[in-house]
C-alpha positions in Angstrom: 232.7 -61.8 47.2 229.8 -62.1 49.8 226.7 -62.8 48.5 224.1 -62.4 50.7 219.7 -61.5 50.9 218.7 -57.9 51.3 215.2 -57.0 50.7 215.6 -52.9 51.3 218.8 -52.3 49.2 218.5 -49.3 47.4 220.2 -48.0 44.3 222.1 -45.6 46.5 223.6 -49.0 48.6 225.1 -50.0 45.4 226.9 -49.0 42.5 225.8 -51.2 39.9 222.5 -53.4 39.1 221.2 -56.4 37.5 217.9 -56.0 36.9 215.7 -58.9 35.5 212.5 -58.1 33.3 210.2 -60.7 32.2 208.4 -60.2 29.1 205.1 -58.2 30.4 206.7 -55.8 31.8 205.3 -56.0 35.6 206.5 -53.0 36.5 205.2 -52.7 39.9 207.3 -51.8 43.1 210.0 -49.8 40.6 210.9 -46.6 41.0 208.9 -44.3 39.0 212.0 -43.0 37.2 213.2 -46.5 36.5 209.6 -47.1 35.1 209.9 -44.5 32.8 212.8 -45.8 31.3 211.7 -49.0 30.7 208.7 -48.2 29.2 210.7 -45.7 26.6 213.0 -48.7 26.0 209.8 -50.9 24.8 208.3 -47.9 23.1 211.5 -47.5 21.0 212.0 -51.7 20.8 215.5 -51.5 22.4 214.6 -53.6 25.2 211.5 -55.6 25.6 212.4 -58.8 28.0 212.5 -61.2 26.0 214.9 -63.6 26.6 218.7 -63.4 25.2 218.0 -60.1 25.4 219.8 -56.9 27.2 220.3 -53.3 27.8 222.7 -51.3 30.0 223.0 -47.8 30.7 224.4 -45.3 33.5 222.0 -44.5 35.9 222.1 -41.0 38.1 221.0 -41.7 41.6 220.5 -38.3 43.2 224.4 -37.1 43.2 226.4 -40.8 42.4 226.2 -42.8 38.9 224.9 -46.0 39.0 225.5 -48.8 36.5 222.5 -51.0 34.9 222.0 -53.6 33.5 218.4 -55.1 32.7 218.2 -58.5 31.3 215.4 -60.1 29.9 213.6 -63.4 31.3 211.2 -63.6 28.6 207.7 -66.0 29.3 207.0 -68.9 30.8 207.2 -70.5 27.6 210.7 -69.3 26.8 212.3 -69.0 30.0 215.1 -71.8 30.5 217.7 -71.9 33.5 220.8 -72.1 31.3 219.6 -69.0 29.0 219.2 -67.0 32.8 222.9 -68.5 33.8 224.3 -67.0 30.3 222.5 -63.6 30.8 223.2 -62.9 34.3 226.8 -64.0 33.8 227.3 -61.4 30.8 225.6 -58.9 32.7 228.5 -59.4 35.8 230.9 -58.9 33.7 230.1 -56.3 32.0 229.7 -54.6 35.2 232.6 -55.9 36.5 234.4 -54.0 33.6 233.4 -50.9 35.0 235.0 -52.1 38.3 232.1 -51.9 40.5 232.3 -52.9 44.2 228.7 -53.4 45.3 226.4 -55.1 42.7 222.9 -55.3 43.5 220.5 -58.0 42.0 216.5 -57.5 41.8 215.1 -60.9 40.4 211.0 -59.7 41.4 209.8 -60.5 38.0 210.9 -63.8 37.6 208.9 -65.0 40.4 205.6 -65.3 37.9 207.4 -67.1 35.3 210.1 -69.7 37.1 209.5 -69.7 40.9 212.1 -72.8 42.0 213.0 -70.3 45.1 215.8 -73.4 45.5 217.4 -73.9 42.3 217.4 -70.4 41.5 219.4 -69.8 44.9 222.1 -72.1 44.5 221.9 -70.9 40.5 222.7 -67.1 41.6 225.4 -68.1 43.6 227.2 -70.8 41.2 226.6 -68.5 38.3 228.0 -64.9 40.2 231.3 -66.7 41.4 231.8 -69.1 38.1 231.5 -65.8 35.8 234.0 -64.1 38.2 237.0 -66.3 37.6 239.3 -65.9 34.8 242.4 -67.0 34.1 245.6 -64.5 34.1 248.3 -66.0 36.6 250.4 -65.6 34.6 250.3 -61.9 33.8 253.2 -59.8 34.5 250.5 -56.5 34.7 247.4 -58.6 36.5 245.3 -56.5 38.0 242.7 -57.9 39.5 239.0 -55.6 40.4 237.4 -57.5 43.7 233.6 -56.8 43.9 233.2 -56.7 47.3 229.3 -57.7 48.2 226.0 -58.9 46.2 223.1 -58.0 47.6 220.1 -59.9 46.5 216.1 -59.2 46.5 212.8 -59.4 44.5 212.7 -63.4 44.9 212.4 -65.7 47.6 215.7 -66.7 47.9 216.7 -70.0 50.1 219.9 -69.3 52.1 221.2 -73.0 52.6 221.0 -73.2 48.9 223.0 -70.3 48.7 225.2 -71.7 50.4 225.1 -74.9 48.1 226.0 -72.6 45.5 228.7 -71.1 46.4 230.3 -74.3 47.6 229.4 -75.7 43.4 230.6 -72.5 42.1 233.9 -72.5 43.5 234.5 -75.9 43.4 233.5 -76.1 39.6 236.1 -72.5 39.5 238.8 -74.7 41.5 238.9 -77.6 38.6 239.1 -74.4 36.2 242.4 -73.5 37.7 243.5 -76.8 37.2 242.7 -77.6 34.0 243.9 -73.9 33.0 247.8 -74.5 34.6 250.4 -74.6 31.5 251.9 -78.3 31.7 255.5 -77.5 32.7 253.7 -76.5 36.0 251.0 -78.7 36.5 253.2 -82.4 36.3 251.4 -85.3 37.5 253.2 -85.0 40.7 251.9 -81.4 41.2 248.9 -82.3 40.9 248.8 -85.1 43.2 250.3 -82.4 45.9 247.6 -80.2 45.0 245.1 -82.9 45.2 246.3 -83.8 48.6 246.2 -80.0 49.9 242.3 -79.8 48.5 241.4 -82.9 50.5 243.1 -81.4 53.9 240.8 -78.1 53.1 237.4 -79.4 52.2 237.4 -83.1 54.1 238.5 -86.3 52.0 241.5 -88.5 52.4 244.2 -88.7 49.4 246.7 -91.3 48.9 249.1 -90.8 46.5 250.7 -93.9 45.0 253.9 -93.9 43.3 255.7 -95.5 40.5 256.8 -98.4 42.6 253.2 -98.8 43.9 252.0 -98.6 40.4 254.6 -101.2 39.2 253.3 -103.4 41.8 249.7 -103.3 40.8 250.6 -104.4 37.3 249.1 -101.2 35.9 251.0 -102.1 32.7 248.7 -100.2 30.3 249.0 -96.9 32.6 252.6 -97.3 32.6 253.2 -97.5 29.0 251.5 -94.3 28.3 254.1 -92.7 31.2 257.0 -94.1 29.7 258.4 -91.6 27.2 258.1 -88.9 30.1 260.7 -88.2 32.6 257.9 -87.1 34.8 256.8 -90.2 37.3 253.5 -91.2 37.2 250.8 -90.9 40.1 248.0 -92.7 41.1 246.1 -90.4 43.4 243.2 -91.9 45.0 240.5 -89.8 47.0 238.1 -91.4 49.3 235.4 -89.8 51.4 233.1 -91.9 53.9 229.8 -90.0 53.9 227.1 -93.0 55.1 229.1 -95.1 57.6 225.9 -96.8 57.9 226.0 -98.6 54.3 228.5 -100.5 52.6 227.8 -99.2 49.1 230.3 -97.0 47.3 230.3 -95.0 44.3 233.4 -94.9 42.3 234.7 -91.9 40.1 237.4 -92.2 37.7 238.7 -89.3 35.7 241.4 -88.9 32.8 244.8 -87.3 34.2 247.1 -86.7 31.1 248.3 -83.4 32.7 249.7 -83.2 29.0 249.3 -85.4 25.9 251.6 -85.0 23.0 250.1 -87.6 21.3 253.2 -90.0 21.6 255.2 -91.1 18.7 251.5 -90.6 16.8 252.5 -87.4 17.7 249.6 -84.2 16.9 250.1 -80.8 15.1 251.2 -78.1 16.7 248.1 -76.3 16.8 246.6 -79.6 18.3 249.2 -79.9 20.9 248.8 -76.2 22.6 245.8 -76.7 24.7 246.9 -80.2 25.5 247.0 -79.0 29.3 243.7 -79.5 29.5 243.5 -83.2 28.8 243.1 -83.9 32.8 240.1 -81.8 32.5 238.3 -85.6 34.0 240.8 -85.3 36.8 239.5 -81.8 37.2 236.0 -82.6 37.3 236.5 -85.3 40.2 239.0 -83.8 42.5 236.5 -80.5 42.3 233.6 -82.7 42.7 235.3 -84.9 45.9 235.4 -81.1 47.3 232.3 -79.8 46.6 230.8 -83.5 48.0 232.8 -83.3 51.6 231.9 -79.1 52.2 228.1 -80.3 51.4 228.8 -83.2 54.1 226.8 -85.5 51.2 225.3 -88.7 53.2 227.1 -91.0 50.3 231.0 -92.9 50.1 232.8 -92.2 47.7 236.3 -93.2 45.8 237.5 -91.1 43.1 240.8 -92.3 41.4 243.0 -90.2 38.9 246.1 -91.9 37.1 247.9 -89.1 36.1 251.1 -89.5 33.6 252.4 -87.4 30.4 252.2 -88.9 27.3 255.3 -87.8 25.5 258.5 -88.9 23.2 261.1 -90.5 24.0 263.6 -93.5 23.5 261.5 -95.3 26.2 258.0 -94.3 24.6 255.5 -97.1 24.1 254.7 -98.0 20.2 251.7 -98.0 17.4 252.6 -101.9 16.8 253.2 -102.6 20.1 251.0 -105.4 22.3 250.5 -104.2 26.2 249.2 -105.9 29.0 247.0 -104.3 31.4 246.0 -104.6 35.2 242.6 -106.4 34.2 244.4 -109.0 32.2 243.7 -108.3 28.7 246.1 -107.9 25.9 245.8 -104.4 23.9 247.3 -104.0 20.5 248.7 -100.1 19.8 246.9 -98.7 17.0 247.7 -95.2 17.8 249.8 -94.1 21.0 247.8 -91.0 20.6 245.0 -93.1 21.9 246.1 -92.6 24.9 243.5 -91.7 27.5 241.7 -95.2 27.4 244.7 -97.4 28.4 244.8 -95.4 31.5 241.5 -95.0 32.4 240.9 -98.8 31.5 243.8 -100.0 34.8 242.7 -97.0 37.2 239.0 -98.7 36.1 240.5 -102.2 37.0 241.8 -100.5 40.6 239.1 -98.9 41.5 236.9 -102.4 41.5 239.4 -104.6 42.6 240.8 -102.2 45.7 238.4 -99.7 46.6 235.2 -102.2 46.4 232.8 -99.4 44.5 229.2 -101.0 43.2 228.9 -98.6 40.8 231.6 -96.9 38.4 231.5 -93.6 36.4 234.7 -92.4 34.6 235.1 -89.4 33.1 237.5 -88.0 30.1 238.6 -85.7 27.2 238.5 -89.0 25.6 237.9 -88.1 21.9 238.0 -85.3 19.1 234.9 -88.0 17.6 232.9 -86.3 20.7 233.3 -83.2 19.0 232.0 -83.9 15.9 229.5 -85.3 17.3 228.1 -83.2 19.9 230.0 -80.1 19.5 230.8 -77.9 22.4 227.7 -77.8 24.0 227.4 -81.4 25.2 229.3 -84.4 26.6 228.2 -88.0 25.1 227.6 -90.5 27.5 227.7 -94.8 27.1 226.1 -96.9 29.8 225.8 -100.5 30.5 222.5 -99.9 33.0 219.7 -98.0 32.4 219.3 -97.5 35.9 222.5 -95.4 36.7 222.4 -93.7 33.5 218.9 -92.1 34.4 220.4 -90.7 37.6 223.3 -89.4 35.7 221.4 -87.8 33.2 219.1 -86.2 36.0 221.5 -85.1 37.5 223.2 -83.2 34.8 219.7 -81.5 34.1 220.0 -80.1 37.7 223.4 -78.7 36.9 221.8 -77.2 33.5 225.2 -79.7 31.7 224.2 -80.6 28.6 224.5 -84.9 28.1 223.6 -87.0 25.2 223.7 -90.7 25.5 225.2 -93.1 22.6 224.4 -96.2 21.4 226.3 -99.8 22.1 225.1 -101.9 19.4 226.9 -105.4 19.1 228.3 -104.5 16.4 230.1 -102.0 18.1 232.0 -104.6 20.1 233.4 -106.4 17.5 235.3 -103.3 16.4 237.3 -103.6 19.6 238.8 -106.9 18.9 242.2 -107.3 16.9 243.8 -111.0 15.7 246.9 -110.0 17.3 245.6 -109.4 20.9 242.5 -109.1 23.1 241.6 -105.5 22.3 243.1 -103.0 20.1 243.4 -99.2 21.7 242.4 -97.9 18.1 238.8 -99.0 16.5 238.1 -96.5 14.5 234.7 -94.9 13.6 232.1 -94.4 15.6 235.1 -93.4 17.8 233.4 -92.1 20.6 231.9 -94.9 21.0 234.3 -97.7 20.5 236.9 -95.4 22.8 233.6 -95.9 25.4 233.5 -99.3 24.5 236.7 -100.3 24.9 236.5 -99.0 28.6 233.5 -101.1 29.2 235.3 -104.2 28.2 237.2 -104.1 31.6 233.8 -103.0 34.0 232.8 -106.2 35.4 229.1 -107.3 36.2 228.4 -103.5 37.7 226.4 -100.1 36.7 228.7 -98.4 34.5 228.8 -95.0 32.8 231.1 -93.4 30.9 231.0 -89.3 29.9 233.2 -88.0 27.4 233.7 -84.2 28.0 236.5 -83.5 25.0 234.0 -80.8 23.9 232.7 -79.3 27.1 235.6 -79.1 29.2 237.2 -76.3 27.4 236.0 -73.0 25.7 237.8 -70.8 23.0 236.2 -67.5 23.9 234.7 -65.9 27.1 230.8 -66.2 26.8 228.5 -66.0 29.7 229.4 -68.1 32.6 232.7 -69.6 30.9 235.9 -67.7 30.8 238.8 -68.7 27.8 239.6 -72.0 28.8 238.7 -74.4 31.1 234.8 -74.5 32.3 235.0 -77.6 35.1 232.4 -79.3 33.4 231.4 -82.5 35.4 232.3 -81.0 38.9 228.6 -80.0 39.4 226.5 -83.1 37.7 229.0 -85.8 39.3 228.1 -83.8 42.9 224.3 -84.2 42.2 224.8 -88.0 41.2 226.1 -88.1 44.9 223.4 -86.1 46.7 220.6 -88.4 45.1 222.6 -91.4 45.7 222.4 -90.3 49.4 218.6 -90.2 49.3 
């Protein structure tokens, strides 16, 4: 798809259009025709602008049909980036549907209700190529409609971020395809290779340690998640040097269970199907490492997966059992279906004690708690610095992500503790927060944050901008914490 600025296109240069109407109907610069219509359509109260709100019809442009589709922005009052994102991305794909190949886009009325010409740029482009993607590899009959060209006018569009968004959007639709592969084809050492082959195209380095290296680095708590599987673990480590002049280093860590049984606490069925998309953390760095090199981003960076099954076996780790891990601690298991933490606590450890980061942000499909708490709609967050949270949360506003932070009361921490051993992997309720918690209690004396995106980083249905499955949440907000750590 090229997306690109043309202030003359025509309806007879395309053969579908998105056509944005705020609220008071500025009408000016339309075609008479086209004015007609809309007026008849607020006459009759099918379509009046508001926001949430659309109609499409077939269009006859001299001799050749075109298809329309007019959404509405609403007012100043009501407009909101992520209610345009879900509008325009339904609108695509309804139009898409009737396999169109040129699309055309006329945005003029939203210039006197939301004139960011910047963020509405790079929000066009992440939104047209993020509603494009769906996920059908695997089809037998796929058939897949390619709209050729977008041709954009009405607003004063910015073409470097454009070009920003197009790098975010298929970055963010890169981590899709990863979280969407079916297990028995995404191991942890294909994902590794594909890891590897991302870095070569967009401009990081990628190590990939294996099982001996692992061993060696006395990742004890990682490894006993790994053991039941006859898949070998990976540690895949991703650096980019962005600032050669500074010495600091942000540090990403995300959850790589490229499937998750639950262990000998083993789930339901119905809980175990989507368990493919429990490395939807590893998804969100590796896309995020890409988006960060493309953009060139003035910032270093480490990002660190340790990516294992967690599966049954003869050799599968225990609820009763007491681990070790690579920072020291003991950890009772509670539940081997608590999985996610023991390896994101020794791929924690690494990332502070080999990769020298400052600052440390992990991300995971940590807990069903987040669910409950948040629903679908946003990730919690825990944070030991006030600081780094702040830029965090800012920078998921700029990616219009959803984030709510949680509390760490002391008496939080004493949930974490068990007679038997340092730490047990199982706490209980608030569980988001003690799975956080229990994290945190291998950070040393740096800014920490930790994101839990079990309810964001998959969807049951296709709405707006998100197709049936994965929706790469974090790729986009972990980029912008880069950017403004570059400033």
């Amino acid at each position: 798809m090229q997306i690109r600025i043309d202030e003359n296109w025509k309806m007879s240069d395309v053969d579908g259009a998105i056509i944005g109407i705020s609220q008071n109907f500025d009408l000016s610069g339309f075609p008479d025709r086209l004015s007609a219509v809309l007026r008849q359509l607020k006459e009759n109260e099918l379509f009046q602008g508001k926001i949430d709100e659309s109609y499409t019809l077939t269009w006859m442009n001299d001799s050749e049909w075109v298809e329309l589709v007019f959404i509405g922005l609403g007012n100043d009052e009501k407009f909101t980036r992520s209610k345009l994102r879900a509008e325009l991305g339904d609108a695509y794909r309804t139009l898409k549907k009737k396999k169109i190949k040129t699309l055309g886009l006329d945005l003029r009325s939203l210039k006197s209700i939301y004139d960011e010409k910047k963020a509405v740029s790079r929000l066009i482009a992440e939104t047209l190529i993020m509603s494009d993607y769906s996920f059908d590899d695997y089809k037998s009959d796929r058939k897949k409609h390619e709209l050729k060209s977008v041709l954009l006018k009405g607003f004063s569009f910015d073409q470097d971020s454009l070009d920003e968004g197009e790098i975010l959007g298929k970055s963010n639709v890169f981590a899709r395809s990863l979280t969407n592969m079916p297990a028995n084809a995404l191991t942890p050492t294909k994902l590794a290779k594909m890891a590897s082959e991302y870095g070569e195209t967009c401009g990081f380095d990628v190590e990939i340690k294996d099982f001996e290296d692992i061993v060696a680095l006395n990742m004890e708590a990682f490894l006993s998640v790994s053991k039941g599987s006859t898949e070998p673990p990976k540690l895949i480590v991703m650096r980019y040097n962005g600032n050669e002049k500074s010495d600091k280093r942000l540090g990403l860590v995300g959850k790589g269970l490229t499937y998750d049984s639950g262990g000998l606490s083993i789930k339901p069925t119905a809980s175990m199907v989507n368990m493919k998309d429990d490395m939807g953390g590893a998804s969100a760095v590796i896309g995020a490492m890409g988006a960060i090199a493309q953009m060139g981003v003035k910032t270093n960076v480490t990002a660190v997966v340790a990516a294992c099954e967690n599966m049954i076996s003869g050799h599968s780790y225990k609820p009763g059992d007491i681990i070790s891990s690579m920072g020291g601690k003991s950890i009772f298991i509670g539940n081997t279906d608590a999985e996610g933490r023991l390896t994101l606590v020794d791929a924690v450890t690494y990332i502070q004690n080999h990769e020298n980061v400052d600052m440390v942000l992990d991300i995971a499909t940590l807990t069903g708690a987040a669910i409950h708490c948040l629903g679908n709609d946003a990730s919690a967050i825990l944070s030991n610095d006030d600081t780094f949270y702040s830029i965090v949360e800012n920078a998921f506003k700029k990616a219009d992500e959803n984030q709510w932070r949680m509390p760490i009361f002391d008496e939080y921490k004493e949930l974490i503790k068990h007679e038997q051993a340092d730490l047990t992997n199982s706490a209980g309720s608030p569980g988001t927060i003690t799975a956080g918690m229990f994290i945190e209690a291998f950070v040393k004396d740096i800014p920490w944050v930790h994101i839990d995106i079990a309810g964001t980083a998959f969807r049951d249905k296709q709405k707006g901008i998100f197709s049936k499955g994965g929706t790469g949440a974090g790729v986009r907000p972990l980029y912008f914490l880069a950017k403004k750590l570059s400033e």
